[in-house]
C-alpha positions in Angstrom: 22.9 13.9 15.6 19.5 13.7 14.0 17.3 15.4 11.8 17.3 19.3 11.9 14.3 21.4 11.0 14.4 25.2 10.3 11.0 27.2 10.5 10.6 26.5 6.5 11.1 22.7 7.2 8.4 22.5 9.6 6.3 24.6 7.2 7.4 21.6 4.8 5.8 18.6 7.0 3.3 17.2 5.7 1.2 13.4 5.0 0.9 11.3 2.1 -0.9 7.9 1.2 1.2 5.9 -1.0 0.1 2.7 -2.7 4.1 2.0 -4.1 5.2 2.4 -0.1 2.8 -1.1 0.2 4.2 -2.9 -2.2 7.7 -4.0 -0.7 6.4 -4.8 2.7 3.7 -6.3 1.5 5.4 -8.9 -1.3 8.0 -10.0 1.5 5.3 -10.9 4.0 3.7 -13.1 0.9 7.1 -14.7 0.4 7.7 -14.9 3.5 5.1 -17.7 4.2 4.8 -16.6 7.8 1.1 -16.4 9.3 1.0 -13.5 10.5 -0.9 -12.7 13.5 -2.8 -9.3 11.8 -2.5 -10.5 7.8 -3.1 -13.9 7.5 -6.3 -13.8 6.4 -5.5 -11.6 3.4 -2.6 -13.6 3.1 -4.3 -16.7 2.5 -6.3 -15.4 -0.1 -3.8 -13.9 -2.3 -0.7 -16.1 -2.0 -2.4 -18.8 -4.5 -3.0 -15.9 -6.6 0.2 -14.3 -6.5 2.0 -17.7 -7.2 -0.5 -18.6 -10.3 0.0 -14.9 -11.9 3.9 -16.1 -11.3 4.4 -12.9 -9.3 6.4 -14.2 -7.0 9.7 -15.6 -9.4 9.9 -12.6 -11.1 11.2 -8.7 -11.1 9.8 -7.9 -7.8 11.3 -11.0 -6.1 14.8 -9.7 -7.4 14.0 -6.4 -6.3 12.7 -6.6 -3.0 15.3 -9.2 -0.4 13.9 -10.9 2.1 14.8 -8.3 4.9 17.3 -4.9 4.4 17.3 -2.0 1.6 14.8 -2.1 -1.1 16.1 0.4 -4.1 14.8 3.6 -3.4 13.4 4.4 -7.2 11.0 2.0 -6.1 9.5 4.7 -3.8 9.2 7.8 -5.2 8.0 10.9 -3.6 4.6 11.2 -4.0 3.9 14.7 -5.4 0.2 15.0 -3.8 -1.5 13.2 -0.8 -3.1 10.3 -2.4 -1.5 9.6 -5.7 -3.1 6.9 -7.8 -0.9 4.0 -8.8 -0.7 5.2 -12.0 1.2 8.5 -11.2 3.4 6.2 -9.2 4.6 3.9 -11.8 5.0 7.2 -14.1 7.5 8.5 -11.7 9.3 4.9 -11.7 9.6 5.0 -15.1 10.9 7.7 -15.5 13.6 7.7 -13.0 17.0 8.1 -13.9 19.4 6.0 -15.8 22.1 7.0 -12.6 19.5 6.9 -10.1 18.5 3.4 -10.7 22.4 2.3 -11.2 23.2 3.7 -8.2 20.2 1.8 -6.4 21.2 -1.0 -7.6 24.8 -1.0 -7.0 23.8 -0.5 -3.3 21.6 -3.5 -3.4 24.4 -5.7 -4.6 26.7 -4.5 -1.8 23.8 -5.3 0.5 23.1 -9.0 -1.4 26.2 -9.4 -3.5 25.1 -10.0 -6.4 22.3 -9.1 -8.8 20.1 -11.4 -10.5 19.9 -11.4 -14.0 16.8 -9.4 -14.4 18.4 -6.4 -12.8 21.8 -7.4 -14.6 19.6 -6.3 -17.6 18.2 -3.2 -16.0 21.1 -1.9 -14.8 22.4 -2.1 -18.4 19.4 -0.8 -20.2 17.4 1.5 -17.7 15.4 3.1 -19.8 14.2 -0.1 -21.5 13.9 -2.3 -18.9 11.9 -0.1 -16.5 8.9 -0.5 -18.9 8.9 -4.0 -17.7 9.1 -3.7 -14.4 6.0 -1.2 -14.4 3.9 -3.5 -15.9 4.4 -6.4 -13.1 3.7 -3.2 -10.5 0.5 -3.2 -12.6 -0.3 -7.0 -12.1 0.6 -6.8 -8.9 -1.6 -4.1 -7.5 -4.3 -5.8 -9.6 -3.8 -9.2 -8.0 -2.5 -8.3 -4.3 -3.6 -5.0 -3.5 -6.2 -2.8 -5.6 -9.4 -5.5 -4.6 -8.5 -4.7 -0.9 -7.9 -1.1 -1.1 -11.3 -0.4 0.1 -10.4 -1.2 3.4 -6.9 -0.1 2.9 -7.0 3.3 2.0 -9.8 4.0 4.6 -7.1 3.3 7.5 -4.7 5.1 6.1 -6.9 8.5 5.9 -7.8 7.8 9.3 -5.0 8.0 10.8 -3.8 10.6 8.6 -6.7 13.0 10.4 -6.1 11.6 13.9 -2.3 13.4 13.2 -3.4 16.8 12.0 -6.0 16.5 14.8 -2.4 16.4 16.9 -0.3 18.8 15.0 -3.7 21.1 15.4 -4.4 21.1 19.4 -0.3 20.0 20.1 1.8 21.0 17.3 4.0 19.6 15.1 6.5 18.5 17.7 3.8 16.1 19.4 3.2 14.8 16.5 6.9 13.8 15.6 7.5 12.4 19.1 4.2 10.7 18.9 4.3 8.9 15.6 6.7 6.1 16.9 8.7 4.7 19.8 11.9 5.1 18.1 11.1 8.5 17.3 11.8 11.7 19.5 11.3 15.1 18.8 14.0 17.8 20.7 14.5 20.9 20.7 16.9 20.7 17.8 15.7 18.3 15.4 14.3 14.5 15.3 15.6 11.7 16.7 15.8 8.5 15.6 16.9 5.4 17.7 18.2 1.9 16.3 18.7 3.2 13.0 22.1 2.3 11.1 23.0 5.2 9.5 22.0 8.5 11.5 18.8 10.5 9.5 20.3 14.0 9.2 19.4 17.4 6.9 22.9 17.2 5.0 22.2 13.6 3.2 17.7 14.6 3.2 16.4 17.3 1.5 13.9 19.7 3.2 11.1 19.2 4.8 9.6 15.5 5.8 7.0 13.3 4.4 5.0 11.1 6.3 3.6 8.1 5.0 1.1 5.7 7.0 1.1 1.7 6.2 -0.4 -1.1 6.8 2.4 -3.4 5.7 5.3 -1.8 7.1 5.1 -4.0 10.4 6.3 -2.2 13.5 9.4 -0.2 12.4 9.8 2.3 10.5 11.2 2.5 6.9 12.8 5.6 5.6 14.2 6.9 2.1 16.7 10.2 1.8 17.1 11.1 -1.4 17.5 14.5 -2.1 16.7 16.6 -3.4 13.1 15.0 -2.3 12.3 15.3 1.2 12.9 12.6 3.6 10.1 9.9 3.7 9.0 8.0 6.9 6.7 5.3 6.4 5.2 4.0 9.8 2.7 1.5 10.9 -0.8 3.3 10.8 -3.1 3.3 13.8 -6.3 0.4 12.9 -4.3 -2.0 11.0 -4.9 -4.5 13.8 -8.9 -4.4 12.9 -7.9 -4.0 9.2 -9.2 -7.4 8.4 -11.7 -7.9 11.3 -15.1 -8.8 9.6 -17.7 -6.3 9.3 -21.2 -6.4 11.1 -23.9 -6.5 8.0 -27.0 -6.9 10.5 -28.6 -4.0 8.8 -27.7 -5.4 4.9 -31.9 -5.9 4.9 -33.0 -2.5 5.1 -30.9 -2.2 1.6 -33.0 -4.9 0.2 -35.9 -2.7 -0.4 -33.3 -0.1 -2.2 -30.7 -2.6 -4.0 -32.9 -5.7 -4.4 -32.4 -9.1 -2.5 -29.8 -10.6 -5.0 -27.9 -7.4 -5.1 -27.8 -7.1 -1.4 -26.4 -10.9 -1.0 -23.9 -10.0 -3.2 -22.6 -7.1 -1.6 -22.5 -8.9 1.7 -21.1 -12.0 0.5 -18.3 -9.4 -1.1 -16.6 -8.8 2.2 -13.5 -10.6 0.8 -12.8 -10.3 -3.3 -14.6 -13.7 -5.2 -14.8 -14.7 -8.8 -18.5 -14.9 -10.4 -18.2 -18.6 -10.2 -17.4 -18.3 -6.3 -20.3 -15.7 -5.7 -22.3 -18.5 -7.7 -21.4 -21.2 -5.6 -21.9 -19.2 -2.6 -25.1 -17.8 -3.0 -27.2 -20.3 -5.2 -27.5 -17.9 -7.6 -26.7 -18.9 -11.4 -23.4 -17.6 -13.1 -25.3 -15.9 -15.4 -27.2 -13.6 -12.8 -24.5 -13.2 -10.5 -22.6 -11.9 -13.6 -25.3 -9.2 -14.2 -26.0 -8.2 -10.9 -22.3 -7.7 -10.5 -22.9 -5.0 -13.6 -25.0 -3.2 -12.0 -23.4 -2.9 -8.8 -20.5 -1.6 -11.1 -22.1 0.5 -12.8 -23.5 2.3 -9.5 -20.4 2.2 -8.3 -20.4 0.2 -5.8 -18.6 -3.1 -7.3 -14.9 -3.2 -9.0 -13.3 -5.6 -10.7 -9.4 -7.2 -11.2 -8.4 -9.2 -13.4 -6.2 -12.0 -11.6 -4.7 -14.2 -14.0 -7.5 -15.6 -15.6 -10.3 -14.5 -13.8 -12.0 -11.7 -12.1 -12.2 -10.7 -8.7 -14.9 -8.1 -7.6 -14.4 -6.2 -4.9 -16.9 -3.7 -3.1 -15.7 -0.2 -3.4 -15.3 2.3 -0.2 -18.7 3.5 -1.1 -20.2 0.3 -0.5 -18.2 -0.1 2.4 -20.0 3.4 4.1 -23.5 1.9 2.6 -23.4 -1.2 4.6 -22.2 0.9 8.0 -24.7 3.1 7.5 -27.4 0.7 7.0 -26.5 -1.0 10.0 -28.1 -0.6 13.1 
């Protein structure tokens, strides 16, 4: 048996980018210690970080086991195609008192026990939930957000390479496509090695479709109705996601940005602190500092707080700027 579709639930398909569908895949391969063979750049970089912001002793790492379910409230359904973080931690805190007591009764079957932070949130929902928001904050800020530039980029890419499917194929090539556990038949979707069987009686209608970068090869699902079912699978580039970019052609932006700026933005392909850019670059902490203001200003800079400093990141339109100024 697998996952029927009427003409309306085909209608119903559609794609979503979701920064909340990162975060559990993303804090177990930082707990994890493992070097991964695509990630370990990245991870290098922000394990110190998430340790010293004490990210990783805290709600999520009682929330998210090493391997199995993660609670599903964690994960809800994004109600456009690229929420902001913001809208996502809304909808987390304002799930329900059953829906997160029910989550977290089947994570204690799974673990056996909880530990005491969601002791306290499954007595106190509504209070505690506040809390756990407010680490998703820190956590996008620390692990996430400063990379998201490159992120989000693979994810809308292969977002368009499926429609560009569904367009010239249909929708059932781009079911039986999307995965190798995956097969689309003339009566529904199939999905191998899963545990519990994916059918239209426990989902509700429709299916969403959510590329990540973390996920790893398998897929991850959640089927709580009446949402429709999600699929989160890896996305097609994530193997180049943290391949260094060619900046040959960072001097014709001299003449436009100025020389200091232009070192900056190249010297920005991984997040830094003003002191690191200083140290880096020769320049003094007090002109990195405004450079970096006016590269914010233009857009073309952000900044995340990490514990007690600042990491700058270039933004996705700095990202096209340096492309298109190279040869």
């Amino acid at each position: 048996m697998g996952l029927s579709f009427s003409a309306s639930d085909l209608a119903q398909v559609r794609f979503a980018v979701s920064p909340m569908w990162e975060v559990a895949p993303s804090f177990r391969l930082l707990r994890s210690g493992a070097a991964h063979p695509v990630h370990r750049a990245w991870a290098d970089q922000v394990r110190p970080r998430l340790t010293a912001a004490g990210l990783d002793r805290g709600w999520l790492a009682e929330l998210i086991p090493p391997t199995g379910y993660v609670p599903d409230f964690l994960n809800p359904a994004p109600a456009g195609p690229a929420p902001a973080p913001r809208t996502e931690w809304r909808a987390i805190r304002a799930a329900s008192a059953d829906r997160v007591r029910r989550d977290l009764d089947h994570l204690a079957r799974h673990q056996g026990r909880l530990g005491p932070r969601l002791r306290m949130l499954h007595a106190e929902p509504e209070a505690r939930l506040a809390k756990l928001t407010d680490e998703l904050e820190s956590y996008w800020e620390v692990v996430l957000a400063p990379y998201w530039a490159r992120i989000g980029p693979v994810l809308e890419a292969d977002i368009l390479h499926r429609a560009r499917t569904t367009a010239e194929h249909g929708a059932g090539r781009l079911l039986d496509d999307l995965h190798t556990s995956l097969s689309w038949e003339s009566d529904g979707l199939r999905m191998a090695r899963r545990k519990h069987p994916l059918v239209r009686a426990t989902a509700g209608a429709g299916l969403l479709l959510i590329p990540s970068v973390f996920t790893g090869p398998d897929l991850r699902t959640r089927t709580t109705p009446p949402d429709p079912p999600q699929i989160a699978y890896p996305a097609r580039g994530t193997g180049t996601l943290w391949q260094r970019r060619r900046t040959a052609g960072a001097e014709a932006l001299t003449a436009v940005l100025g020389r200091s700026r232009t070192l900056l933005l190249t010297e920005l392909e991984s997040p830094a602190s003003t002191t690191q850019l200083a140290h880096r670059t020769g320049l003094s902490p007090a002109g990195v500092s405004q450079q970096l203001t006016a590269l914010r200003d233009a857009g073309l800079v952000s900044a995340h707080r990490a514990g007690r400093s600042v990491l700058y990141a270039r933004t996705t339109a700095a990202e096209t700027l340096l492309r298109a100024a190279s040869p």
